[in-house]
C-alpha positions in Angstrom: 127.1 143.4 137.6 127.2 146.5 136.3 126.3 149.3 139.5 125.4 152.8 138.5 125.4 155.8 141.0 125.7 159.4 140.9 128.9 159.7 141.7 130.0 157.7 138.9 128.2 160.2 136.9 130.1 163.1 138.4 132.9 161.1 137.9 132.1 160.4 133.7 131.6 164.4 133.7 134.2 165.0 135.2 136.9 162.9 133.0 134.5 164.3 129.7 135.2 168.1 131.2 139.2 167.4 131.6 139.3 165.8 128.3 137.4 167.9 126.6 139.9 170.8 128.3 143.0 168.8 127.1 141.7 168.2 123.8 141.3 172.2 123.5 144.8 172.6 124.8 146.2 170.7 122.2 144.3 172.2 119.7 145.6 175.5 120.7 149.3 174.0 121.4 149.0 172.5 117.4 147.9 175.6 116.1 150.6 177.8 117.7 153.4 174.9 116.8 152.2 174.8 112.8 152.7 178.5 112.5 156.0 178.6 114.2 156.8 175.6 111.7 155.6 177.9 108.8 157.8 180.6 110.4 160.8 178.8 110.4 160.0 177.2 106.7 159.8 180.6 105.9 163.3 181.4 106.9 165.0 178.4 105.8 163.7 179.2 102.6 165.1 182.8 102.4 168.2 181.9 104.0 168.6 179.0 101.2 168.2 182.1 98.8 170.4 184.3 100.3 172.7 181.1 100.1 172.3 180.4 96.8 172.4 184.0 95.6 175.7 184.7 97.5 177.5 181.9 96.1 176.5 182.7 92.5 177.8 186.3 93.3 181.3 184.7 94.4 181.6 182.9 91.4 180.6 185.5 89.2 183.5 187.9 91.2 186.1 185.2 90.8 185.2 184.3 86.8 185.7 188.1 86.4 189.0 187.9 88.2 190.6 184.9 86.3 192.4 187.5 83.7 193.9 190.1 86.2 194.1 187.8 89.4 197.7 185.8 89.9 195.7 182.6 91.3 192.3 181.4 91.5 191.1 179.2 93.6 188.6 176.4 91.6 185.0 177.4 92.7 181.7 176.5 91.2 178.0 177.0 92.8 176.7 173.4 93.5 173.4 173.6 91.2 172.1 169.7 92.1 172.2 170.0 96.3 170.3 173.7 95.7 167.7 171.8 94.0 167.6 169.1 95.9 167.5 171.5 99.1 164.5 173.1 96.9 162.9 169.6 96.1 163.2 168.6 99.9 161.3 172.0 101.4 158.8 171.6 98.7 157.9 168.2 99.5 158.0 169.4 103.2 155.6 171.8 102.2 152.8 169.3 100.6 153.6 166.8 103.6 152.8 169.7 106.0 149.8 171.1 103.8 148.1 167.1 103.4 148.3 166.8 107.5 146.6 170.0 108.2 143.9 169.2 105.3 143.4 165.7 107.0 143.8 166.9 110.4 141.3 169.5 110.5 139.3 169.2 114.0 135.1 169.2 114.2 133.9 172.4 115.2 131.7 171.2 117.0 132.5 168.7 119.9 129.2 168.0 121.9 129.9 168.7 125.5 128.6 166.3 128.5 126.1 168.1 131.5 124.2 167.2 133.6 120.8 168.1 134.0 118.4 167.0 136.7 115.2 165.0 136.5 111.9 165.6 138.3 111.5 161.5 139.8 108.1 162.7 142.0 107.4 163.8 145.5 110.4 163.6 147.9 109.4 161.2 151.0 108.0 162.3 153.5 109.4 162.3 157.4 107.5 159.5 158.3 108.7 157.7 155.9 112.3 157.4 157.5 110.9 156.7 160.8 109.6 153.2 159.1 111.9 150.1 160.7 112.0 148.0 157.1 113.2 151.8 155.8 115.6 152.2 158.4 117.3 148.5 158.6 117.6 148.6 154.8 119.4 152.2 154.6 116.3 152.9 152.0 117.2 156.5 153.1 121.1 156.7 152.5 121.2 158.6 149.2 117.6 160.7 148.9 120.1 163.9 149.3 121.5 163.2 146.1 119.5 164.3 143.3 119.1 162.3 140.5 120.6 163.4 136.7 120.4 162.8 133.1 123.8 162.8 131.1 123.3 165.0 128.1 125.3 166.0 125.4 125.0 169.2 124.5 125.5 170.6 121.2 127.7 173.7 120.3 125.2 175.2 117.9 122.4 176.8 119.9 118.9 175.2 118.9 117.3 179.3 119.6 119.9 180.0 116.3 118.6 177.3 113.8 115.6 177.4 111.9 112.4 175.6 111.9 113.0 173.6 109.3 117.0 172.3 110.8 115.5 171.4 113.7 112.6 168.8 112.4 
């Protein structure tokens, strides 16, 4: 038997306000993370240049030295692992590019309130006095107001049109 009261509705609010909270947390946290991960692409890529460019600066010193120099030590730039190195980041670039294009978030996650609803004339005083009222605790919860679990959208109905609306 399934038993329903108004505290598990505060409760189901409650969890849906926290989640919804944590789920904006790591949308913030994922953001800030993929631009520090572009950052440090970024870099890695430069200092691979900067590498690259160095090393074909050393080789271009010692070739120029092999007539005038008494020894030279054997040196050559390592063309395949600079393209491999290149291949790698590129392909760390598309993997990166195809999660952010399949991870984009809605924009617009409903969010749950509570709203109260009008169930009639409160009892009167007499009422409680009544023994069958009393022996059955028929007046435990009539301070707690009743509620309706809606979902409210982000997009305010006031901003849409007529015609999105019907």
């Amino acid at each position: 038997m399934l038993c329903w009261s108004p505290a598990s509705e505060l409760k189901i609010v409650e969890y849906a306000e926290g989640l919804t909270r944590n789920l904006t947390l790591l949308r913030k946290r994922s953001s800030s993370l993929s631009l520090h991960l572009d950052e440090l692409r970024h870099n890695i890529q430069k200092q691979m240049e900067d590498l690259y460019r160095t090393e074909v600066d050393v080789d271009m010193k010692l070739r120029a030295c092999y007539g005038s120099c008494r020894s030279v030590p054997p040196f050559s730039v390592d063309h395949p692992s600079y393209q491999t190195l290149h291949t790698d980041l590129d392909q760390m670039d598309k993997t990166v590019s195809w999660r952010k294009k399949i991870a984009v978030p809605p924009q617009d996650i409903p969010h749950i309130k509570l709203q109260p609803v009008n169930v009639g004339l409160t009892p009167s005083a007499d009422y409680k006095t009544i023994p069958t009222v009393q022996r059955e605790l028929l007046t435990q919860f009539e301070d707690i107001g009743q509620n309706l679990l809606v979902l409210e959208e982000s997009a305010d109905e006031d901003s849409l049109g007529p015609e999105e609306l019907e």
